[in-house]
C-alpha positions as CSV (number, residue, x, y, z in Angstrom):
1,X,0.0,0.0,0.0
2,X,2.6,2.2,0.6
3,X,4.3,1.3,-2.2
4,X,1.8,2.2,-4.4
5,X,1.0,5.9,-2.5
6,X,4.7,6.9,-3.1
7,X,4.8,5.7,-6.9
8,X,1.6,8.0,-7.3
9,X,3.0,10.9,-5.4
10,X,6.0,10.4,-7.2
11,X,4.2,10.3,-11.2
12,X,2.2,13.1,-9.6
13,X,5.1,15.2,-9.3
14,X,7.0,14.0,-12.5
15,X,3.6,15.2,-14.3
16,X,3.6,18.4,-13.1
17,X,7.1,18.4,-13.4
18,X,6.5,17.5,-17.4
19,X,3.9,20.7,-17.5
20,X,6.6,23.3,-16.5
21,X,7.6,25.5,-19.4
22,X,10.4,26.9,-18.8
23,X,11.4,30.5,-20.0
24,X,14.7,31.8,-20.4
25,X,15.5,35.5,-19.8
26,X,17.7,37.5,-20.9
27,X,18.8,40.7,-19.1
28,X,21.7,43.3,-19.7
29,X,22.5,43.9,-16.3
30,X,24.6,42.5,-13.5
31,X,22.9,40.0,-10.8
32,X,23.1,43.2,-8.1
33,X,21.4,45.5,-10.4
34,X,17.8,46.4,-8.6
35,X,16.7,45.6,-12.1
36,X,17.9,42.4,-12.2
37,X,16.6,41.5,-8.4
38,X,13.2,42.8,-9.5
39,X,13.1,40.4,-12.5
40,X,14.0,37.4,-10.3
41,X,11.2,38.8,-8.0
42,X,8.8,38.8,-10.8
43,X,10.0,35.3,-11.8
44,X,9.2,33.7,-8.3
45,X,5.7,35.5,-8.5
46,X,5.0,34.2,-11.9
47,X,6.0,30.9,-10.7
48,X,4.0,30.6,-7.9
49,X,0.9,32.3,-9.5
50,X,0.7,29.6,-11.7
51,X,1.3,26.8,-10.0
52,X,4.6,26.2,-11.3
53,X,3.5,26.0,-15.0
54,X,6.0,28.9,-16.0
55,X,9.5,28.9,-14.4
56,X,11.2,32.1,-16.1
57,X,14.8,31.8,-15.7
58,X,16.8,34.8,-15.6
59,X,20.2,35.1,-17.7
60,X,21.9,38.6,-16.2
61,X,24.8,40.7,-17.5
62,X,24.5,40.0,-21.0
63,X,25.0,36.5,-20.6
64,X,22.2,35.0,-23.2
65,X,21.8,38.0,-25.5
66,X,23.8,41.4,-25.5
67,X,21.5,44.2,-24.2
68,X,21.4,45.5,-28.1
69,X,20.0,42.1,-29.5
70,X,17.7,41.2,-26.4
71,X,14.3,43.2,-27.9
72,X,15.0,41.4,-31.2
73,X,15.7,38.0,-29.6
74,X,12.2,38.2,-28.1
75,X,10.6,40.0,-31.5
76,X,11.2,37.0,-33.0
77,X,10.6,33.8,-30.9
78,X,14.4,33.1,-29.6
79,X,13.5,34.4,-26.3
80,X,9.6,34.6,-25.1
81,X,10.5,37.4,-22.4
82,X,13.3,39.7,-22.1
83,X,14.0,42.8,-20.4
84,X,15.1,45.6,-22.5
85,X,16.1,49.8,-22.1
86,X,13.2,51.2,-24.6
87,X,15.1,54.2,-25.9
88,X,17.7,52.2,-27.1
89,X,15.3,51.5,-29.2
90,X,14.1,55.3,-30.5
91,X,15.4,54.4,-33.8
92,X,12.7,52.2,-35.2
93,X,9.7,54.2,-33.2
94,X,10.2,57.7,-31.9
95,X,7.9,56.9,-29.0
96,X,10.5,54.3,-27.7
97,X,12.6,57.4,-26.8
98,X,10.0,59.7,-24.5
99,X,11.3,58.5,-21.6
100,X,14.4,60.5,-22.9
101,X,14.0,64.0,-23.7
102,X,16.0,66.0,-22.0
103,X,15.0,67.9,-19.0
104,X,11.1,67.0,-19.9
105,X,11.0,64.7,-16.9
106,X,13.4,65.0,-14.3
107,X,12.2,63.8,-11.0
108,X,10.4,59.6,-10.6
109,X,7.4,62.0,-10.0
110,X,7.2,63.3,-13.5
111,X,8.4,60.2,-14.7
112,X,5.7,58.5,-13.7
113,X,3.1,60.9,-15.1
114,X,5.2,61.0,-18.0
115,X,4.9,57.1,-18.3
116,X,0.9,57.4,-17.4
117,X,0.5,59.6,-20.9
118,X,3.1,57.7,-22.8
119,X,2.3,53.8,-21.7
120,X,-0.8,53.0,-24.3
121,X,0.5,54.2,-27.1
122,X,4.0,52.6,-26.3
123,X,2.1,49.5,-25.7
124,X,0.7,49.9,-29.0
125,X,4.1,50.2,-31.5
126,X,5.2,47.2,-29.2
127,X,2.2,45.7,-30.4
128,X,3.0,46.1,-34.3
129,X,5.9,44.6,-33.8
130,X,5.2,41.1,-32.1
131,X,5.5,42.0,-28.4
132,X,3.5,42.7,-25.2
133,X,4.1,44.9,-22.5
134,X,4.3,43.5,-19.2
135,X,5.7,46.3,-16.6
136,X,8.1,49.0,-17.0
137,X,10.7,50.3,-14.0
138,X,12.7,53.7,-14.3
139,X,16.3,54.1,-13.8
140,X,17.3,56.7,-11.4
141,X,17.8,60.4,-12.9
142,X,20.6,60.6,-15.2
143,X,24.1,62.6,-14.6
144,X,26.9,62.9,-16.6
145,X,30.4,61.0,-15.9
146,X,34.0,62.6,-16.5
147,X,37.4,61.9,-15.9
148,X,38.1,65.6,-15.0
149,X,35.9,68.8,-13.8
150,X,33.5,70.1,-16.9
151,X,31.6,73.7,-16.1
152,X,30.6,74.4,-19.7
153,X,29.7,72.7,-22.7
154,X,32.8,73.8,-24.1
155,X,34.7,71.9,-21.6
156,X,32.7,68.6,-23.3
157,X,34.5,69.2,-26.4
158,X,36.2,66.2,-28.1
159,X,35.7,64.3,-25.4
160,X,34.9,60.3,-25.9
161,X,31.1,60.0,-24.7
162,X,29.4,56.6,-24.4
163,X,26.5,56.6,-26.4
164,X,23.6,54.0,-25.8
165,X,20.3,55.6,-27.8
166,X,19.6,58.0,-30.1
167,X,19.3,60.7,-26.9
168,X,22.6,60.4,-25.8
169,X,24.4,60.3,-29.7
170,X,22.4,63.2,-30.2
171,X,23.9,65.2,-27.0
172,X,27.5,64.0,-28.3
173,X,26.4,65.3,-31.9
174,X,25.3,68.7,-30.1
175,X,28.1,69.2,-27.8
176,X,31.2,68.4,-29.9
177,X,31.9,64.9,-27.8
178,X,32.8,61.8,-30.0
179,X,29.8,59.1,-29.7
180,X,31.2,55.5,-28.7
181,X,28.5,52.6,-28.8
182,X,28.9,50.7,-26.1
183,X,26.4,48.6,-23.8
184,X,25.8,48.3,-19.8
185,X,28.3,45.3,-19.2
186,X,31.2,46.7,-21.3
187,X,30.8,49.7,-19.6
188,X,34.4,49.2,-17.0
189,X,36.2,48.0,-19.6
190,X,35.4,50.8,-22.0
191,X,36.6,53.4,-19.2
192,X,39.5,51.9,-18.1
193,X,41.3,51.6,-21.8
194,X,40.2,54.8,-22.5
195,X,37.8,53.9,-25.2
196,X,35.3,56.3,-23.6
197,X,36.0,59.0,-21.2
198,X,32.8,59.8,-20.2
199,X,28.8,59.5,-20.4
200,X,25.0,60.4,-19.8
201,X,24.2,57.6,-17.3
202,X,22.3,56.9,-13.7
203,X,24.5,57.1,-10.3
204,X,23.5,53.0,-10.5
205,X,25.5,52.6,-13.4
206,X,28.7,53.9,-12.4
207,X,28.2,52.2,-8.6
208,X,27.2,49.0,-10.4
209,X,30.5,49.0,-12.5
210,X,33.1,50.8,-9.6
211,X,34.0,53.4,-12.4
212,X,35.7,55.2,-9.6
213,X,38.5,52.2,-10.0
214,X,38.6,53.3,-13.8
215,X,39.4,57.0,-13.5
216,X,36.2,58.4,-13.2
217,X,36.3,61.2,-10.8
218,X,33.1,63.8,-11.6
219,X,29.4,63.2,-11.6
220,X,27.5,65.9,-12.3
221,X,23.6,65.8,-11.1
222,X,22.4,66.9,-14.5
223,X,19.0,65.0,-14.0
224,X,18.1,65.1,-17.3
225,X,15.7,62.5,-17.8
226,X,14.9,58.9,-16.5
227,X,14.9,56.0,-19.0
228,X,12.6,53.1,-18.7
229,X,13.7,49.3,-18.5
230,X,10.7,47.1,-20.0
231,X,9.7,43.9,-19.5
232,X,8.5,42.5,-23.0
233,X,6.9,39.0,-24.2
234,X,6.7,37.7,-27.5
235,X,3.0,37.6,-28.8
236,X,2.5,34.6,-29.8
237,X,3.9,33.3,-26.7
238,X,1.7,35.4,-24.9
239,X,-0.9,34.6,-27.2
240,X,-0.3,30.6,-25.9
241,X,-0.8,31.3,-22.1
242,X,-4.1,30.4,-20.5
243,X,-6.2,33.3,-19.4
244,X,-5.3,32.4,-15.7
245,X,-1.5,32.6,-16.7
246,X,-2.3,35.7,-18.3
247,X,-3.7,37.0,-15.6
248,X,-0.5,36.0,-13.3
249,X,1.8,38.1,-15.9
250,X,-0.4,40.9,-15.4
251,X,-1.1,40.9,-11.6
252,X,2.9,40.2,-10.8
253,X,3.6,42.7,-13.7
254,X,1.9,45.6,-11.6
255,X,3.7,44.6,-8.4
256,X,7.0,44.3,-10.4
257,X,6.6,47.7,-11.2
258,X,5.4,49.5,-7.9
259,X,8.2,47.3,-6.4
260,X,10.7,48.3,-8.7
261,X,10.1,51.8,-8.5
262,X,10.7,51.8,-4.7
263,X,14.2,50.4,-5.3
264,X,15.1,52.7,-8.3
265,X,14.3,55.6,-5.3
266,X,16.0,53.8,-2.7
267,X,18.6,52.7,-5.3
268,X,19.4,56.2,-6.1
269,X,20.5,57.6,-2.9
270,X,22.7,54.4,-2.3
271,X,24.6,54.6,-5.1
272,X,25.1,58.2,-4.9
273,X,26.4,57.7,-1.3
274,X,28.6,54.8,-2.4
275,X,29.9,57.1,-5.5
276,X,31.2,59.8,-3.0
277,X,32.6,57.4,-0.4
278,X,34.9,56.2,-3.2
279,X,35.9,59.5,-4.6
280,X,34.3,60.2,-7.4
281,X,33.0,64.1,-6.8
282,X,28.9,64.4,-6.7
283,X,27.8,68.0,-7.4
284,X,25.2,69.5,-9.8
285,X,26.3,71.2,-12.9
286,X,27.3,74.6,-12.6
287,X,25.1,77.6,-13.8
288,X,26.9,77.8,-17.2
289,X,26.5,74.5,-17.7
290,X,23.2,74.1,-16.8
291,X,22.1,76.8,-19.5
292,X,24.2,74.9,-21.9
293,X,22.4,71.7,-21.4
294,X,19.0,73.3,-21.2
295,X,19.8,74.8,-24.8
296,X,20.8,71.0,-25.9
297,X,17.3,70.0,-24.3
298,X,15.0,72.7,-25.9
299,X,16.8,71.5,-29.7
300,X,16.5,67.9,-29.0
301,X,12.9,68.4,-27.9
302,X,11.8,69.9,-30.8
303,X,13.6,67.3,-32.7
304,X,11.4,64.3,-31.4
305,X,8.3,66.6,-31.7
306,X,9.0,66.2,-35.0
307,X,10.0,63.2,-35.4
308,X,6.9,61.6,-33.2
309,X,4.7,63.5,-35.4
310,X,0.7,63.4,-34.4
311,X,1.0,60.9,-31.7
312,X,4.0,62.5,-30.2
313,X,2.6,65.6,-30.0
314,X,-0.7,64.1,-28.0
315,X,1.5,62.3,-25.6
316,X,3.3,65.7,-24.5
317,X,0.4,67.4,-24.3
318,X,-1.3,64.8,-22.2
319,X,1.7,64.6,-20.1
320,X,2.0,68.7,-19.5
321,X,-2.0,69.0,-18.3
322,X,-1.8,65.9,-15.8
C-alpha cells in the first residue's frame, strides 16, 4: 500500500514536473542590479501564480543575449520574455525614446506621469511589432560621468562620450563629444582603456560598475531624464498562455513595477552615497552649464516633436495637463 502511495505521489510530481515551461530570460545587467533583483522577484511570483506552470529563468549581464540584440531576440521567438532599455530602441519608433527628452521629466514623480500619458501608445508600437508589454521600472535620474571637472559645454568638447540611444548620440552630436556605442556590461572596460572617457548615465550605473576604479572622478547631477527598463513577451507566446496565466503576468507585472520603483528611489540615494565614499565628486552642474544643457534639451525636444509627429505631439500634451 505504501508502495503504491509513493509511486503515485512520485508520477504526480513528475507530471507536473512534465507541464513546466520553462522560459529563459535575458537581461543586460549585472545579478546586483535592482533591475535584475526585481526580474527574479517577478520570476518567483509568476512561478508561484501559476502553480509552477511557468519557471522564467533569468540570464543577467548580458549572458544569453547582449543588451542590443535582447528586444530582437524576443521579437522574433528566440526568447519569449526579455527585459530591455526602450530608448535604445528610438530608432525604429520615436515613442520608444520619450522616456528620454532631456530635462522633460526630471524627477520619478514626473516620470511617472510621463509614463501614465506615454504607456498605451507605447504598448501599442510594441504591439505592431510582435510583443507585449508586461511592466516597465525607471532608472534613477541621469548625470553625466568625466574623468576631470567640466563647467561648460565647451569643456565637453572632443571628449569620448558613451553613447547607448539615439538621446545620448544626439547630445554628443550637439556638444562636440565623439559618440562611442557601447552597452551596460562593457561599460568598466570601456573606461579603463580609454575607449570612452565619459557618459549620460544613472548614479546606478557607475556604482554598479566601480567606475571610480577606472578613473572616473566627476558626476554631475544633471538630472536630465529617466529611461525606462521594460519587460516584454513575445506575442505569440503570450498569445499561448491560458487566461489564468495571463492574468498571473499581469497581476505580478503591476507589483513588479510598484516594487521596482521603490528600489530605483531607494537605489538612487545608495549609489550616490557609495559614488562619493569612493571619490568620485557628486555635485550638480554649474550655472553655465546648466544653461548649456538646457539649450541642448530645448533643440532635441523639438527634434522628437517632429519626429513623433501626431501621436507625439498628444502624448506631450497629455503629459504637460496631468
Amino acid at each position: 500500500m505504501k508502495t503504491a502511495i509513493l509511486a503515485s505521489v512520485c508520477s504526480a510530481a513528475l507530471a507536473q514536473a512534465a507541464m513546466a515551461e520553462k522560459w529563459d530570460m535575458p537581461l543586460a545587467y549585472p545579478a546586483s542590479n535592482y533591475h535584475t533583483e526585481n526580474v527574479v522577484e517577478f520570476a518567483a511570483c509568476v512561478k508561484e501564480a501559476t502553480g509552477g506552470e511557468i519557471d522564467i529563468v533569468a540570464h543577467p549581464n548580458g549572458s544569453l543575449f547582449g543588451g542590443a540584440d535582447i528586444k530582437r531576440a524576443v521579437q522574433t521567438g528566440q526568447v519569449p520574455i526579455g527585459e530591455r532599455l526602450l530608448s535604445a530602441h528610438a530608432n525604429e519608433n520615436p515613442l520608444f525614446g520619450v522616456d528620454s527628452i532631456p530635462f522633460l521629466a526630471t524627477s520619478f514623480e514626473e516620470s511617472g506621469k510621463l509614463w501614465d500619458a506615454a504607456g498605451p501608445a507605447v504598448a501599442e508600437a510594441l504591439d505592431e511589432q510582435n510583443l507585449v508589454l508586461i511592466y516597465t521600472v525607471p532608472w534613477p535620474p541621469q548625470g553625466l560621468y568625466f574623468k576631470k571637472e567640466v563647467n561648460s559645454v565647451a569643456d565637453m568638447k572632443g571628449t569620448k562620450f558613451r553613447a547607448y540611444n539615439a538621446a545620448t548620440s544626439k547630445i554628443a552630436e550637439l556638444t562636440g563629444m565623439a559618440a562611442v556605442q557601447i552597452e551596460a556590461a562593457e561599460v568598466p572596460q570601456a573606461f579603463a582603456t580609454g575607449v570612452t572617457e565619459s557618459m549620460m548615465s544613472s548614479g546606478a550605473t557607475g556604482f554598479d560598475s566601480k567606475l571610480w576604479e577606472s578613473g572616473v572622478t566627476n558626476f554631475y547631477e544633471v538630472n536630465a531624464w529617466l529611461p525606462r527598463n521594460a519587460v516584454l513577451v513575445n506575442k505569440d507566446s503570450y498569445a499561448a498562455l491560458t487566461d489564468a496565466q495571463k492574468a498571473a503576468f499581469t497581476d505580478c507585472g503591476a507589483k513588479a513595477e510598484a516594487a521596482g520603483l521603490e528600489k530605483a528611489i531607494a537605489y538612487t540615494t545608495k549609489t550616490l552615497e557609495g559614488l562619493t565614499a569612493n571619490g568620485v565628486k557628486v555635485a550638480p552642474p554649474s550655472d553655465q552649464l546648466k544653461a548649456d544643457l538646457q539649450a541642448v534639451g530645448e533643440t532635441m525636444t523639438s527634434d522628437w516633436l517632429a519626429a513623433a509627429g501626431d501621436k507625439g505631439k498628444a502624448v506631450i500634451d497629455a503629459y504637460k495637463a496631468k
